[in-house]
C-alpha positions, 0 to 999 in steps of 0.5 A, a space after each residue: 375757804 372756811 370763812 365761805 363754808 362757815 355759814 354753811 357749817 352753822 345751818 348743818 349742825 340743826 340735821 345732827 340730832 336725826 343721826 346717830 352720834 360719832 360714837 356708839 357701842 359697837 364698832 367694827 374694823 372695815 380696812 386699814 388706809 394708809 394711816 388711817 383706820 376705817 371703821 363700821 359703827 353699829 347701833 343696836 346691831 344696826 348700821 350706823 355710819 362708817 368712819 375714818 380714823 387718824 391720831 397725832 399720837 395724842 387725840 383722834 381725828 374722826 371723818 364720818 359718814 352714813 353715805 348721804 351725811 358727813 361729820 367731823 368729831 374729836 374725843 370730848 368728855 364734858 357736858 356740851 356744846 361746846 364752841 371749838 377753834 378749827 383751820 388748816 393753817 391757823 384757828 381762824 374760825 369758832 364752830 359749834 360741837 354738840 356732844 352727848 356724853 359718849 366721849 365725842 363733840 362732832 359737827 355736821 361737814 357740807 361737801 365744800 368742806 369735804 373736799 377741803 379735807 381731802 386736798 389740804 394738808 393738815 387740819 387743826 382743832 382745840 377743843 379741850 386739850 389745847 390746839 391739835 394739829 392732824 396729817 390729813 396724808 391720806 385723807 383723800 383715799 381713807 374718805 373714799 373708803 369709808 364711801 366704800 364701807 357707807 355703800 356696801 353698810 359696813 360689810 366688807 367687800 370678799 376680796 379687796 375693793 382695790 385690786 387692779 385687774 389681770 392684764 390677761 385676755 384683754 381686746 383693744 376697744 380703740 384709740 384716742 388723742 394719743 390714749 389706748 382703750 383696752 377691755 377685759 374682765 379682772 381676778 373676779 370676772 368684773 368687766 372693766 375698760 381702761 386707757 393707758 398712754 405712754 409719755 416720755 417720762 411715765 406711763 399711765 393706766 387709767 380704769 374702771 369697772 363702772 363702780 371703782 376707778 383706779 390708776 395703775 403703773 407698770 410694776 412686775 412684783 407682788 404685794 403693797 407698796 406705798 406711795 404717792 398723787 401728784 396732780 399739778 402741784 397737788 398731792 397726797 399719799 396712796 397705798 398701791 396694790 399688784 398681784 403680778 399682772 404687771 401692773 400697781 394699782 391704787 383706787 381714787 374717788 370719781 371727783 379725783 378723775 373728774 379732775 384728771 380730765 382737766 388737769 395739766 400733769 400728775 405724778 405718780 409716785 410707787 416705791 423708787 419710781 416715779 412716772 411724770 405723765 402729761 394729760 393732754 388727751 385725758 378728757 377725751 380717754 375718761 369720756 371714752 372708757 365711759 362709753 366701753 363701759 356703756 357698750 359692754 366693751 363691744 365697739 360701735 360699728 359706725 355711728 349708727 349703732 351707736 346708742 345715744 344717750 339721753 344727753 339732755 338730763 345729763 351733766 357734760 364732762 367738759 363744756 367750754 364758751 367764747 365768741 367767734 371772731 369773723 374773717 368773711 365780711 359776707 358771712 350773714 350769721 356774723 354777730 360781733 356779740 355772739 356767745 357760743 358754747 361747747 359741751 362736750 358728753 359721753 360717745 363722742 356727742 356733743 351740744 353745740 350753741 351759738 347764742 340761743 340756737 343750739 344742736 345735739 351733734 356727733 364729732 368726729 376725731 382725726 389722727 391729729 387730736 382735732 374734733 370736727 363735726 357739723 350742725 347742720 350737713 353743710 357746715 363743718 367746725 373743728 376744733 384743737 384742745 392744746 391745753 387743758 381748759 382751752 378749745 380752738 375752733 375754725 368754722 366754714 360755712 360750707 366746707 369744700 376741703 381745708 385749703 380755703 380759710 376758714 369764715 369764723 375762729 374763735 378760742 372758747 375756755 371751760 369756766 
């Protein structure tokens, strides 16, 4: 990964002399993170950046950010640049510090690089003191903090940015693929919706106020406990939050749901417990706390007065593509060489294209977890999800109940 991004490094490291250093005279204490310490940096009074700090008892590892750029810098107290050794596993690459003489070499981060930070375990770095390797538990939680600290200019939020919602006076919003959607206001009388599902071995709660995403537990205490994300093998450390609602909460970063929607299985680990909750249906529960979040938490009363959003200058949550295999000889769309493609947006729409023609529909979701819509008023498609990442679909030309076969089947994949 760091052989892809180090040509992207180099060309980032021209935008540093435009920003403040890693380092400036006044620096503010923002939050504690795990074992990470978020600080807001002023210069001449103004704000700065806001970093994440973490040590290996020896020298500091800091992440920094003014919310549209990102660096990385360790102590440095000689005369630069200076060429550093960095990886995660081994020194594998040589990348460029500058410095300027306030005690820190830093260099510039693009987003790849970032994301590497947040999911990897450990990071190494020799600069002058030999080879220093850092824990990167945490990471994930302490970049988005600093986010957080970048969004609001280094003021701290009056009460905690990740304390989960009361469970009182909340509304059932509706259901989907197996996910409960409820809505309700929180301690600071911030609407928020959430999708909670009840698996076997753990129950999960997934929500959002528009701005913040949490993940919750069933928990009856009060105070901070630490803990941990496991999502398909991938995990990282969390602080969780409860103030008796019956409920634990941490915050995560909107990329990390984003890879929920795809993912296969996450663990959550809080104290003693452990919660193992398969995400099938996860996609469709995010899509639908993003349209209680649209609607104010008011259910749309048939598709008609439901608000349709602009799609076209939309990204789709998940798309899938594949081709149709046909089964009737006389079906006069077929094309052996078709390329159709499935997208699916917020409210239940979707884009739907077979080669260059392609639609702006509404689905439909049946007690089973299909998704069946038509292109055209006399076609009917539907499509099943069995996994995260794949959709199968049946077509009919003109639909007249399911116990004809169907004209057309196809498996699509997201890519």
């Amino acid at each position: 990964m760091i052989n892809r991004l180090f040509s992207i490094i180099i060309s980032f490291l021209l935008l540093l002399g435009a920003h403040t250093s890693l380092a400036s005279a006044t620096e503010v204490a923002y939050a504690k993170q795990g074992g990470w310490q978020i600080t807001t940096v002023k210069d001449r009074g103004q704000f700065s950046y806001c970093a994440a700090d973490t040590d290996n008892s020896s020298v500091s590892l800091r992440i920094a950010t003014d919310g549209q750029n990102w660096q990385i810098g360790a102590p440095f107290y000689e005369q630069g640049p200076v060429m550093g050794d960095i990886g995660f596993y081994q020194l594998n690459e040589v990348l460029q510090f500058n410095t300027d003489g306030d005690g820190w070499a830093s260099a510039a981060i693009p987003a790849g690089f970032l994301n590497s930070l947040r999911v990897e375990r450990q990071f190494m770095m020799q600069l002058d003191r030999g080879v220093q390797v850092w824990s990167l538990k945490g990471s994930s939680a302490a970049i988005g903090k600093a986010m957080e600290c970048a969004a609001n200019r280094g003021a701290k939020p009056k009460q905690k940015a990740n304390r989960q919602p009361k469970d009182l006076s909340e509304r059932n919003y509706g259901t989907v693929r197996g996910w409960t959607v409820r809505t309700g206001y929180d301690d600071r009388g911030t609407p928020y919706c959430s999708a909670e599902v009840r698996r076997k071995n753990g129950t999960l709660r997934i929500m959002s106020n528009g701005s913040e995403w949490l993940l919750g537990v069933p928990y009856t205490g009060n105070g901070t406990k630490n803990g941990g994300i496991i999502l398909d093998g991938q995990g990282d450390g969390a602080e969780f939050f409860s103030n008796g609602s019956g409920w634990a909460a941490t915050q995560v970063a909107p990329e990390f749901i984003e890879d929920i929607a795809k993912g296969r299985k996450l663990t959550i680990e809080h104290g003693r417990a452990s919660h193992v909750v398969r995400l099938k249906g996860s996609a469709a529960a995010l899509l639908k706390i993003k349209e209680c979040l649209q609607t104010g938490g008011q259910p749309p009363v048939g598709q008609a007065h439901m608000p349709k959003p602009q799609i076209q200058s939309q990204t789709p949550s998940l798309a899938f593509s594949g081709s149709w295999v046909w089964n009737n000889a006389t079906t006069k769309m077929q094309q052996p060489g078709n390329v159709s493609k499935l997208e699916m947006f917020e409210n239940n729409r979707f884009r739907y294209c077979y080669n260059s023609d392609c639609r702006l529909v509404t689905g439909d979701y049946g007690p089973d977890d299909s998704m069946s819509f038509s292109s055209d008023g006399t076609n009917y498609f539907e499509f099943m999800f069995p996994e995260p990442g794949v959709a199968e679909g049946r077509y009919w030309l003109s639909f007249n109940g399911p116990a004809r076969a169907p004209d057309a089947t196809i498996t699509m994949y997201a890519p």
